[in-house]
C-alpha positions as CSV (number, residue, x, y, z in Angstrom):
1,X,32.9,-13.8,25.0
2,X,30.2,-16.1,26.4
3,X,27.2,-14.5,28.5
4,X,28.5,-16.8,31.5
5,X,32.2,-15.2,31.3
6,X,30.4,-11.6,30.7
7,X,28.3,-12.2,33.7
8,X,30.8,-13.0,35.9
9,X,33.3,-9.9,34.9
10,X,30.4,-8.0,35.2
11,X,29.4,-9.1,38.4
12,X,32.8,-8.7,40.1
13,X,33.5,-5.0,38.5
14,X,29.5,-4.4,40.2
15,X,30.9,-5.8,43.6
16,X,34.2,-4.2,43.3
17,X,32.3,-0.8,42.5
18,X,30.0,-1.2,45.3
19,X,32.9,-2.0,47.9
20,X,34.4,1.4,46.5
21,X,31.4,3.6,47.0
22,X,31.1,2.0,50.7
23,X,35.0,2.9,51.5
24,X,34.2,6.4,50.0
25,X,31.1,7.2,51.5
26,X,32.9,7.0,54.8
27,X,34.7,9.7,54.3
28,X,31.9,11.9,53.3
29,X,29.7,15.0,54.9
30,X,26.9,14.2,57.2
31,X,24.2,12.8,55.8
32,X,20.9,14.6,55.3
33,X,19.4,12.7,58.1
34,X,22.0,14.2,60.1
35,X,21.4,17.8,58.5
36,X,17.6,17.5,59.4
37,X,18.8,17.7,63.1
38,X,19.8,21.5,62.6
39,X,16.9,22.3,62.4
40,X,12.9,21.6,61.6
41,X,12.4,24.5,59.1
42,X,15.2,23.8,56.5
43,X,13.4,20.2,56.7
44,X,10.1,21.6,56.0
45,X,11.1,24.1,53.2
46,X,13.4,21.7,51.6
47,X,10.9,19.7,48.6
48,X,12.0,16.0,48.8
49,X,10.3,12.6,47.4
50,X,8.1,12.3,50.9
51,X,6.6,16.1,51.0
52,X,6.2,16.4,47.2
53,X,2.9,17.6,46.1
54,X,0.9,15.9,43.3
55,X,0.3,18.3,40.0
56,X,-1.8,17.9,37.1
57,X,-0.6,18.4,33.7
58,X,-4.3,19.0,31.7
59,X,-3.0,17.4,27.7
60,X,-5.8,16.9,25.2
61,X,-8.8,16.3,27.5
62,X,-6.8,14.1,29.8
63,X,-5.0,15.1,33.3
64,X,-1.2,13.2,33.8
65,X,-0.3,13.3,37.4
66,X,3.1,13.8,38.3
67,X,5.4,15.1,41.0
68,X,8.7,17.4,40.4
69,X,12.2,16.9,42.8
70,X,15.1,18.2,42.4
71,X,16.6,21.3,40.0
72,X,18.6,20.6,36.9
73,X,18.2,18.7,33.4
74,X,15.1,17.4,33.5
75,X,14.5,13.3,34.2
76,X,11.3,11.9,33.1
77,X,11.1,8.2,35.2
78,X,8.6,5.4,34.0
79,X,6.9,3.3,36.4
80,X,6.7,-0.7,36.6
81,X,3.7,-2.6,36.2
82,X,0.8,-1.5,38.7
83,X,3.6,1.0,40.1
84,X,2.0,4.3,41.2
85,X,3.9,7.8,42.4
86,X,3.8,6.3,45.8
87,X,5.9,3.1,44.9
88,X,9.1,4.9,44.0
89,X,11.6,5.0,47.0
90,X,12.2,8.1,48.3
91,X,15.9,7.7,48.8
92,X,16.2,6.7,45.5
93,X,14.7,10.2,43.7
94,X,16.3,12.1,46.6
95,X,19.7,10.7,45.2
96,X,19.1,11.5,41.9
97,X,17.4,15.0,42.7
98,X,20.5,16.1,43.8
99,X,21.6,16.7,39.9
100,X,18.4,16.8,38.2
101,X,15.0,17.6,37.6
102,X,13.5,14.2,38.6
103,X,9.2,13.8,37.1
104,X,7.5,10.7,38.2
105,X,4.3,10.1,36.8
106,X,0.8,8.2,36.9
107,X,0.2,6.5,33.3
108,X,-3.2,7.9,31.3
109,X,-6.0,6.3,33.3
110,X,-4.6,4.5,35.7
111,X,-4.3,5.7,39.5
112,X,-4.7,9.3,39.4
113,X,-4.5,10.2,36.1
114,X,-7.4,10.5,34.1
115,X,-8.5,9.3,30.4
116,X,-8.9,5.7,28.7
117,X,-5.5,3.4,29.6
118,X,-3.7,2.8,26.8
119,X,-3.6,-0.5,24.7
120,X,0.2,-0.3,23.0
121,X,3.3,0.8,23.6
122,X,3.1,4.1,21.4
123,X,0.1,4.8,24.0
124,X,1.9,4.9,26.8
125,X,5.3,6.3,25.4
126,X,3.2,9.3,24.0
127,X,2.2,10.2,28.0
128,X,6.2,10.7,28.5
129,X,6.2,13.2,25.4
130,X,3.0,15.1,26.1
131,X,3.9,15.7,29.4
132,X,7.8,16.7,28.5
133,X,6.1,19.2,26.2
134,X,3.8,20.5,28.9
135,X,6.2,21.1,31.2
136,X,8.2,23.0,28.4
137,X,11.2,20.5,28.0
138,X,13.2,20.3,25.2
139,X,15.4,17.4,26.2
140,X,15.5,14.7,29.0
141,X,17.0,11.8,30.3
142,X,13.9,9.3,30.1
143,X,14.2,6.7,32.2
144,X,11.8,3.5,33.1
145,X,11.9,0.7,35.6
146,X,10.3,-2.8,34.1
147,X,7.5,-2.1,32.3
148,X,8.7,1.7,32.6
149,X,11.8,0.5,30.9
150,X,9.9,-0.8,27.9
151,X,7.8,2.8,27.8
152,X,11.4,4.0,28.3
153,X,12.5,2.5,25.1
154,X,10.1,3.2,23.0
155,X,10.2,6.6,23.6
156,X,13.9,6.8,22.7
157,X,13.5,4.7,19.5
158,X,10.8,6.9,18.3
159,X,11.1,10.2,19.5
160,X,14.9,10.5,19.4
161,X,15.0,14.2,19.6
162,X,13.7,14.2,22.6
163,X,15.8,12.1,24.7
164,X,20.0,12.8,25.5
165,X,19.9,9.6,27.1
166,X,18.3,6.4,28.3
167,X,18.6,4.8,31.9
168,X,16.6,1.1,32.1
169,X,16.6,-0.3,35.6
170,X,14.9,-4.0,35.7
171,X,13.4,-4.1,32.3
172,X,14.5,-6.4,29.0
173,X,14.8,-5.7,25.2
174,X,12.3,-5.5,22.9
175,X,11.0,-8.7,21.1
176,X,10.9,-11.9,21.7
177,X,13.4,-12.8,24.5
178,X,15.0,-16.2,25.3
179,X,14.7,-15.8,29.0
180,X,11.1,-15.6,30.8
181,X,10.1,-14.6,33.9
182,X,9.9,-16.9,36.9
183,X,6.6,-18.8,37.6
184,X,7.0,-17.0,40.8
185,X,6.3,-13.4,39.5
186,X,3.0,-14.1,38.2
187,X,1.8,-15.6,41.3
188,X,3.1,-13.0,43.2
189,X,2.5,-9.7,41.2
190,X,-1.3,-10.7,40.0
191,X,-2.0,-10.7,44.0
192,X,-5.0,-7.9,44.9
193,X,-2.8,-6.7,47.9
194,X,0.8,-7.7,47.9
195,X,2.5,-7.6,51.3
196,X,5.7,-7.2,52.7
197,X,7.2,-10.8,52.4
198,X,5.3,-10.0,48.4
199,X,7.6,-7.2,48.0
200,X,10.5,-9.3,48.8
201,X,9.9,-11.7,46.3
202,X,8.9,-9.7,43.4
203,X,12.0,-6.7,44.2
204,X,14.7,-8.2,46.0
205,X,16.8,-11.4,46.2
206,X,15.0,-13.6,49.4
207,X,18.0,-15.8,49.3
208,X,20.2,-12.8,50.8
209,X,19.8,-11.5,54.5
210,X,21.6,-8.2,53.6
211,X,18.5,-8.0,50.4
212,X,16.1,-8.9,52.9
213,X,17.2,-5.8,55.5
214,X,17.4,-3.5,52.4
215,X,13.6,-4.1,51.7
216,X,12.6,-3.7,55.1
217,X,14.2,-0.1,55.3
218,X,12.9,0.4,51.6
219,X,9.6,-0.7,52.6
220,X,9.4,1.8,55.7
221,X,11.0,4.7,53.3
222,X,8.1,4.4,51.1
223,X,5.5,4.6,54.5
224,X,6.8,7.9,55.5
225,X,4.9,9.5,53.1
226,X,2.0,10.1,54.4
227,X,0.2,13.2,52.7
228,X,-1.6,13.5,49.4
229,X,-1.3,9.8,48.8
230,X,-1.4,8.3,45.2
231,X,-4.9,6.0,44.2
232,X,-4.1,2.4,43.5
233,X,-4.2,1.0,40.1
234,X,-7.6,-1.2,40.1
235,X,-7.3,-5.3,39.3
236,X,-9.6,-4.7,36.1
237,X,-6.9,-2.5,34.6
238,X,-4.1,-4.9,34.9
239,X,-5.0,-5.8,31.1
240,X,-4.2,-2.7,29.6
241,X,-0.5,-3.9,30.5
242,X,-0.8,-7.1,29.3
243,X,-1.6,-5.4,26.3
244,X,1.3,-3.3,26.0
245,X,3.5,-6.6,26.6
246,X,1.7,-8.1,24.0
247,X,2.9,-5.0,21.6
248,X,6.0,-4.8,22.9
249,X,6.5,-8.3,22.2
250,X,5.9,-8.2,18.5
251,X,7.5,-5.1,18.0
252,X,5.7,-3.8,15.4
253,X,8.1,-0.5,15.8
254,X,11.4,-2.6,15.2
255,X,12.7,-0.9,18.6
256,X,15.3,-3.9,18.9
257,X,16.8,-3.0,15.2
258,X,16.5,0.6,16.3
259,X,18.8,0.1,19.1
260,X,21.6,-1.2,17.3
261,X,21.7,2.1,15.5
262,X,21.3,4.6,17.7
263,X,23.3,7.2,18.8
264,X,21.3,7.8,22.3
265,X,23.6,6.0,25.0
266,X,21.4,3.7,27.3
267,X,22.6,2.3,30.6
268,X,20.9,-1.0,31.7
269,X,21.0,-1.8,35.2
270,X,20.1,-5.0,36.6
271,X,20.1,-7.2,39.5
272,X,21.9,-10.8,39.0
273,X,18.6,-12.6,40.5
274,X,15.9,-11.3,38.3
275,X,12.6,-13.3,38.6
276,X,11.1,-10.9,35.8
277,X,13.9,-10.0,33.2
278,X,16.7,-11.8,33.5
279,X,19.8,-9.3,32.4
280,X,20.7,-12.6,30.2
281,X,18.5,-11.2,27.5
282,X,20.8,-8.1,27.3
283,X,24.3,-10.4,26.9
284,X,22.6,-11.7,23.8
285,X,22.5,-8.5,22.4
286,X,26.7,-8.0,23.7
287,X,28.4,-6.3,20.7
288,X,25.1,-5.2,19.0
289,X,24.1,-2.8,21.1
290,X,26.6,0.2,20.2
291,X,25.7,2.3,22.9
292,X,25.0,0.3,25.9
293,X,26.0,-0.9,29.3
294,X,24.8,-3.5,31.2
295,X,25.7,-3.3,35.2
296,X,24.9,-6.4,37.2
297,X,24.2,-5.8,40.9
298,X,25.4,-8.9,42.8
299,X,22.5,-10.6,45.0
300,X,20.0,-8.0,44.1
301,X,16.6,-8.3,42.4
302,X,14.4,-6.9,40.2
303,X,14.1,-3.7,42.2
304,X,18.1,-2.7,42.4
305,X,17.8,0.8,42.6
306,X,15.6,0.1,45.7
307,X,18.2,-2.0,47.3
308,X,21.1,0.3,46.7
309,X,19.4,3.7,46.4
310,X,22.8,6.3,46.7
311,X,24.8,3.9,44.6
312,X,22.4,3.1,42.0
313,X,21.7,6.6,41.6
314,X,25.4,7.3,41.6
315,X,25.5,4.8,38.3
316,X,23.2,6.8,36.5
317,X,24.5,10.5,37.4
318,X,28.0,9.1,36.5
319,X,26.9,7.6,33.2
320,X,25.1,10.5,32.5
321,X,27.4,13.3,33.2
322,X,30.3,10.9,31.5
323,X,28.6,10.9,28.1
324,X,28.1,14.3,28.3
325,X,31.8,15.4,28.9
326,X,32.7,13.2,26.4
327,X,30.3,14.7,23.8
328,X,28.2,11.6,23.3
329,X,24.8,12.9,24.6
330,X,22.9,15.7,22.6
């Protein structure tokens, strides 16, 4: 099948799946919005992506910031490029909190974590695995959101054992891909202080006014946290990820021929407007790739999980709990 016809069946199973979830969800329970009316101390004793506190994990002469949602198997999440704890939405890790033990995390050196930043991919991967094994995890579900998703993969190609499964949101393959980024990005993401029509560009799809509503109420999600606020990453250590792009590039691992053999299954999701890694890099590898999906959000961007928050988490808690009934996850 060409990637044009597997784009669009992809595309309308995504829309179809989304009208679904819409029909459905109005038929469910009262939100937690509408729960938090009950009452103001089940609010303040509930922990939630907003009120989470900021722990240290102390690994080899280093501290690894992180926060903890959520009870269950335990979900390591790697951030994008110059992301920090703050940057996550909060609906988002609510969703998936609901059904697991969701860890977001500063990378070595950069925002609040302390150390030298890491110059290749193994670098940064090893922060996911130190910090599992600090917290005492066995297994996780190791997920990574653009250049989180590349962290993401590496981890699962060369620490196998310690992933069950893999969830990529925004990111490509490793190696040399056939389609770039947008000229737009670099403008936009290099910027000292990116703003709100920023955001817009570099996570949504500007094109769409239903995008462009989303990432105003995503943008205000993120400001209502405002206690024990995250540091930013600083300008002069924007290099230590083009490094690891460099590395991740050449793939002097062989992560790509490592995917085509591996047993861990990986769910990709993407937006169809991508102005960093368009999901056309994953058709290539249609039929290859033994144990991956690819979902394509219709008139979404780089930052789907941000524009559908529920639903996207939905994806990757059916995925998950799928493979694991079926007896394809460790």
């Amino acid at each position: 099948m060409k990637p044009s016809r597997i784009h669009s069946t992809i595309a309308v199973v995504s829309t179809f799946l989304l009208f679904l979830q819409l029909v459905v969800g109005c038929n469910e329970s009262p939100s937690n919005e509408a729960k938090e009316t009950k009452g103001t101390s089940e609010v303040t004793d509930q922990v939630n992506a907003t009120n989470s506190r900021t722990q240290y994990a102390e690994i080899n002469g280093r501290k690894i910031a992180y926060r903890s949602i959520g009870k269950g198997e335990p979900m390591i999440l790697c951030q994008r490029f110059r992301g920090i704890l703050d940057d996550w939405d909060p609906a988002f890790l609510d969703a998936l909190a609901k059904n697991y033990n969701v860890i977001i995390f500063d990378y070595t050196g950069l925002a609040s974590s302390t150390g030298t930043p890491h110059s290749d991919m193994m670098g940064f991967a090893s922060d996911v695995t130190d910090l599992a094994k600090s917290l005492g995890f066995k297994k996780i579900v190791v997920g990574g959101w653009s250049f989180g998703g590349w962290v993401a993969q590496i981890v699962t190609t060369e620490f196998p054992d310690l992933v069950s499964q893999t969830i990529l949101i925004g990111t490509k393959p490793p190696g040399k891909v056939s389609y770039p980024f947008e000229e737009i990005f670099l403008k936009t993401a290099y910027k000292p202080v990116n703003d709100f029509e920023d955001e817009v560009i570099l996570f949504f799809e500007p094109i769409s006014a239903f995008s462009r509503k989303a990432a105003k109420e995503s943008h205000d999600r993120i400001a209502q946290r405002t206690i024990d606020r995250d540091s930013m990453v600083k300008m002069d250590q924007l290099q230590f990820y083009g490094k690891g792009n460099d590395d991740f590039t050449k793939d002097p691992y062989n992560a790509r021929e490592k995917l085509t053999t591996t047993k861990i299954p990986i769910l990709v999701i993407s937006g169809d407007h991508e102005v960093c890694f368009p999901p056309e890099n994953w058709f290539e590898l249609n039929r290859k790739l033994p144990t991956t999906q690819v979902v394509v959000i219709p008139r979404a961007g780089h930052g789907p999980q941000h524009q559908f928050p529920e639903m996207t988490a939905e994806y990757i808690h059916s995925f998950v709990a799928t493979n694991k009934k079926a007896g394809l996850a460790n």
